[in-house]
N, C-alpha and C positions, 0 to 999 in steps of 0.2 A: 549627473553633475557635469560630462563633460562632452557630453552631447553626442556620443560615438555609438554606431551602430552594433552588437556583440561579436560582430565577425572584424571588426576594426583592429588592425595590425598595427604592430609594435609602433611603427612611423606615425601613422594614426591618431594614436593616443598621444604619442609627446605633442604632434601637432594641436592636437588640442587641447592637451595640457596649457600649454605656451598663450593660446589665444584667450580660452577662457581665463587664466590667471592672469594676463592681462586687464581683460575686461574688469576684473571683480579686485584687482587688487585696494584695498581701503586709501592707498596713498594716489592712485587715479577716478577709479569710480567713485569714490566714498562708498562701497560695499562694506559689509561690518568684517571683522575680522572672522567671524565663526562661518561666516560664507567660504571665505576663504581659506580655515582650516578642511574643512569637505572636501574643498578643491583637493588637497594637497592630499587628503583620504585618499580619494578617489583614485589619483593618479598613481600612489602609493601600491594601491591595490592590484591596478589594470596594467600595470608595467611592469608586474611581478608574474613570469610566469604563473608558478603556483599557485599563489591567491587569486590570481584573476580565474586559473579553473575550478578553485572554490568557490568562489562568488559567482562565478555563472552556476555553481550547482547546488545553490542558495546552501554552502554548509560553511559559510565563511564567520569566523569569532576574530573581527576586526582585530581586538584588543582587548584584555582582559577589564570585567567589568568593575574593577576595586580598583581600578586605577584612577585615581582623581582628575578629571575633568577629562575622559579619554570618551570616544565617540560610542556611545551606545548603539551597538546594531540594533538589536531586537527590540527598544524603544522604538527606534526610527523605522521599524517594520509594523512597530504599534499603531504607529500613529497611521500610518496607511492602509488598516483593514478594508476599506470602503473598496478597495483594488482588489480585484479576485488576486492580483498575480504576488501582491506581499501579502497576503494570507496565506495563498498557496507555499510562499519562501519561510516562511514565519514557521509553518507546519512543522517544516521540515529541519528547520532549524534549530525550534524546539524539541524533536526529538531526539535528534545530534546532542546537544545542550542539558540533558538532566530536568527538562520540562516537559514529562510524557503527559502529564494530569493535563499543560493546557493545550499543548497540540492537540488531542483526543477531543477536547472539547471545541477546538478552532474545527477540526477536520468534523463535527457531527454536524456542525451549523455550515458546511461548505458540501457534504453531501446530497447526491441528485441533482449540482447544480452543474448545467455544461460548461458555465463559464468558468468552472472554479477546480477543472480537473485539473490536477499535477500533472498530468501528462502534455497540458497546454505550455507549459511554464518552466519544463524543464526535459531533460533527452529521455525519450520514451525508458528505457532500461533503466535509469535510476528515478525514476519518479516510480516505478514498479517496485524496485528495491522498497521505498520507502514507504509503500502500503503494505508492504508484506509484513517491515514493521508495526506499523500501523495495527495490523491482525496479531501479530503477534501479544502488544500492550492491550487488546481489545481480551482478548482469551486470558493475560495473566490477571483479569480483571472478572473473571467471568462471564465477560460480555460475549459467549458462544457465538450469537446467531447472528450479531454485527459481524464476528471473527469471519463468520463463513458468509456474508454478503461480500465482503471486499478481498477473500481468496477467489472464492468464487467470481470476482472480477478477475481477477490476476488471469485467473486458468483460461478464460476466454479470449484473455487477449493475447496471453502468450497460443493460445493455440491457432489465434489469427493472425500472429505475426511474431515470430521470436523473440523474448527481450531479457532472459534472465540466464542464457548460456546454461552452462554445465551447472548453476548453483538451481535449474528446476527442477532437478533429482530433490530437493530438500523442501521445494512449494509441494511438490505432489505427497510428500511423504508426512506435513506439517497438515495438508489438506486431509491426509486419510486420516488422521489422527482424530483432527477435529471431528468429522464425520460422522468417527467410529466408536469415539471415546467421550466425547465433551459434549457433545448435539445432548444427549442423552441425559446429561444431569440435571440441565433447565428444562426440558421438553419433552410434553406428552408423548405418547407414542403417533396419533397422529401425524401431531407437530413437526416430529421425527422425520416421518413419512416422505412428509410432501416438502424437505431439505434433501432426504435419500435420494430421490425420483427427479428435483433439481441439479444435484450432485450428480448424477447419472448423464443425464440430458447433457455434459460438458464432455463427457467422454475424455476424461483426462487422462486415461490411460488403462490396459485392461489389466490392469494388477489393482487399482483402487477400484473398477467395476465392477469386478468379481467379488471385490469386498464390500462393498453396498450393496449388491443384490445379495449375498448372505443374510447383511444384516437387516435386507427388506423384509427377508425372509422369515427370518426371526422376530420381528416386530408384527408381520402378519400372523404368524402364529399363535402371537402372545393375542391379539385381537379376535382372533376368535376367526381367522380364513384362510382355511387350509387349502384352497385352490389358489390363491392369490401367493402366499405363501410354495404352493407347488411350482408354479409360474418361477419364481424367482431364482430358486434354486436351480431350476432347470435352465437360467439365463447365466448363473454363475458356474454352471456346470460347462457351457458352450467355453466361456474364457480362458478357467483355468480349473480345468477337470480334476488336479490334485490340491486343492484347496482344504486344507485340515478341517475337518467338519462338514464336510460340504452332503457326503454319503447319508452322513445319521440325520442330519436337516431333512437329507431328500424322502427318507424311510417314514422320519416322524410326520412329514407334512403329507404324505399319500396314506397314512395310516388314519389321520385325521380326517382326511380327506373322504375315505370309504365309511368312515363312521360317522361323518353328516348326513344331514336328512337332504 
């Protein structure tokens, strides 16, 4: 609305407040009045510290929406889906906002696309935060194996470049969970499998390693391969040699193992 670059300093903004309001006011331009209520949005917003770092981290609720005739944000983000960059804000918006059902569904129809990462659109660390969200509404849903498509993003990119400080203690531990616990109630054993061995391949760290090659271990067992099964064990055994369970895993799968043909 006021033509300012995001890096645009305080002076900046008044300047352009001044000029644009100018231009648009209804008693020189003949612009409409609701042109120029924007205006005065906008500049409300960008000249306030605070809101202006909400709104640059698209979690800004301009105004409450029961207010009569107050400016609807998330309308005005409706109407721009065609933009990767307000569907990307929209997302996130709506999960801030008490609308997980349609973020969930804005974020299935923008997955796979490059132009449509959150990470384009907003500071790498908080557009992480907000898929981790994202996994989280994805799992209270039963949606497992989306859950662990977009952790299992997370885990990769924080392992190629930092973005969630001290609160990654709680992605690796929501990651093991899922894994270890939820993979398991939608999904064959196969299924399982070839998530565990995914799950693996991130090397998120050797405390969840050594817990997925257990439960390799145990899925191969249950399938009928106790060498594969041996294998496993003897990989969780290298990470974290006191692993509760890890000895009787090792016993049953070599006992199996001499009793195949």
């Amino acid at each position: 609305m006021l033509g300012v670059p995001p890096d645009a300093s305080p002076k900046d903004i008044k300047s352009a407040f001044r000029r644009v309001a100018k231009l648009s006011h209804p008693d020189i331009a003949g612009s409409s009045d609701e042109s120029m209520r924007l205006i005065l949005e906008a500049y409300s917003v960008l000249s306030d510290p605070r809101s202006r770092r909400e709104y640059d981290r698209g979690r800004l609720r301009i105004v409450k929406a029961d207010r009569p005739g107050s400016f609807d944000y998330r309308a005005w983000l409706k109407e721009r889906l065609d933009d990767p960059e307000y569907a990307a804000k929209l997302v996130i918006y709506d999960l801030l906002h008490g609308f997980e059902d349609e973020a969930l569904r804005l974020y299935d129809g923008m997955r796979g696309r490059d132009d449509a990462r959150l990470e384009r659109f907003f500071e790498r660390p908080e557009a992480m935060d907000a898929e981790f969200c994202i996994a989280e509404e994805l799992a209270s849903r039963g949606r497992f194996a989306d859950a662990f498509e977009v952790l299992a993003k997370l885990v990769a990119m924080e392992r190629k470049s930092p973005g969630f400080g001290y609160f990654y203690d709680v992605v690796l531990m929501r990651f093991r969970r899922l894994v270890l616990e939820d993979l398991g109630r939608t999904l064959e054993p196969e299924a399982e499998l070839d998530l565990l061995h995914r799950a693996l391949s991130l090397s998120s760290s050797a405390e969840n390693d050594a817990q997925f090659w257990r439960r390799a271990a145990e899925l191969q067992l249950r399938l009928g391969r106790p060498r594969e099964a041996a294998e496993a064990t003897g990989r969780a055994l290298a990470l974290k040699p006191r692993l509760p369970g890890l000895r009787s895993l090792q016993r049953r799968a070599g006992a199996a193992a001499q009793a195949s043909p």
